[in-house]
N, C-alpha and C positions, 0 to 999 in steps of 0.2 A: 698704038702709034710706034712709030717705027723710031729708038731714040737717035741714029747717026742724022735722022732730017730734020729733029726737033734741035739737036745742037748747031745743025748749019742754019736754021731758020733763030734762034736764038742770037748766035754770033751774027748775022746778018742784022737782027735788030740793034745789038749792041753795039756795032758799026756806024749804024745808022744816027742812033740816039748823042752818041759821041759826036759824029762830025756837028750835030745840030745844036747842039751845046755850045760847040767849039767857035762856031760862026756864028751862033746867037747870042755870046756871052753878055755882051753889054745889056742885050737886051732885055735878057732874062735878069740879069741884078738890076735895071731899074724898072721892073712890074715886081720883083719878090719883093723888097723891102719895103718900107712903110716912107714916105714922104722926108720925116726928117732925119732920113739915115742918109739921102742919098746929097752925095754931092761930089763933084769932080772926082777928089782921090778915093771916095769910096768904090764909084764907078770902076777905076782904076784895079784897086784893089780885087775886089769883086771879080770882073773879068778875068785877071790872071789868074783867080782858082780855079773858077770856071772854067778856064780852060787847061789847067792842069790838071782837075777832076774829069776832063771828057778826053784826054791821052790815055786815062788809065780804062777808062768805060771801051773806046777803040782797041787798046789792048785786050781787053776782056773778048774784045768780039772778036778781034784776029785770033787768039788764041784758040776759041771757041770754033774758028775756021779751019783752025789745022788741024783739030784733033776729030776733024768731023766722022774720019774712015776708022778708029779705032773699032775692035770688036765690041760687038752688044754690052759686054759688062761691064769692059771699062768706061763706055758712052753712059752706063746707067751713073755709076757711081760719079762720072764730071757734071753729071747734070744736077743729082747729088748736092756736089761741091754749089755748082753753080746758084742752086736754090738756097743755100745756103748763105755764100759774100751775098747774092741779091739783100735777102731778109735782112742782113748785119746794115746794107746800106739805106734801104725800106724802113729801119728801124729810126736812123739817125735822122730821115727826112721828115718822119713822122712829128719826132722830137720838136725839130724847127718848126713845122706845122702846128704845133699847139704854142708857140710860141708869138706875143703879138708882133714880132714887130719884123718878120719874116714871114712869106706865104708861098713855099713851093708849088711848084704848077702841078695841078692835080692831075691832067689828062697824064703826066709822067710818071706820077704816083702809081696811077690808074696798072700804067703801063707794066713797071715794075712788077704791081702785084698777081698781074697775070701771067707776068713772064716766070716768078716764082713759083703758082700756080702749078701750069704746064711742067714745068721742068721737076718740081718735086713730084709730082703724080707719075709723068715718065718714067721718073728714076724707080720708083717702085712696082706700074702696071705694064712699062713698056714689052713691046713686042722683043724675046729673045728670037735670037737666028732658028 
């Protein structure tokens, strides 16, 4: 695999994932939490991390967009990195997940863990120039 198109497909999903966050926030805090967490100011609350957590996810991807053209090595070693913040974030969601009174959306989980996946594998078998 070729890693300057795994980093532009990567950032693309982290674009992706970010905007959906961003505009689903309410959403996603009243199906994650458990019934008696939720209420007006929590909604509140909730949403604005939400959505400050999914600036930094679009960040993640724009950045991931601009460094798409660097040379092979240094594309292996951002994906590297990349596999790496993922896991740190993968870990923390996990946390909440065993957690009762939180339930992350797992098709996101899902998502993460493939994105992790892909880009640590790359970063080691990818195609040099």
């Amino acid at each position: 695999m070729n890693p300057n198109l795994v980093i532009t497909v990567l950032g693309c999903l982290n674009v992706l994932m970010g905007a959906s966050v961003f505009f689903m926030s309410e959403t996603i805090v009243k199906g994650a939490f458990v019934a008696r967490l939720i209420n007006e100011q929590s909604v509140v609350v909730g949403s604005l991390m939400h959505e400050a957590m999914a600036g930094v996810i679009v960040g993640m991807g724009v950045l991931m967009l601009l460094l798409r053209s660097v040379d092979t090595a240094v594309a292996k070693k951002i994906l590297f990195a990349f596999a790496v913040a993922m896991t740190v974030s993968l870990a923390g969601a996990l946390r909440h997940y065993m957690m009762p009174e939180v339930t992350p959306p797992v098709p996101a989980l899902g998502l993460q863990a493939v994105m992790i996946g892909v880009a640590y594998y790359v970063s080691l078998k990818g195609k040099e120039d």
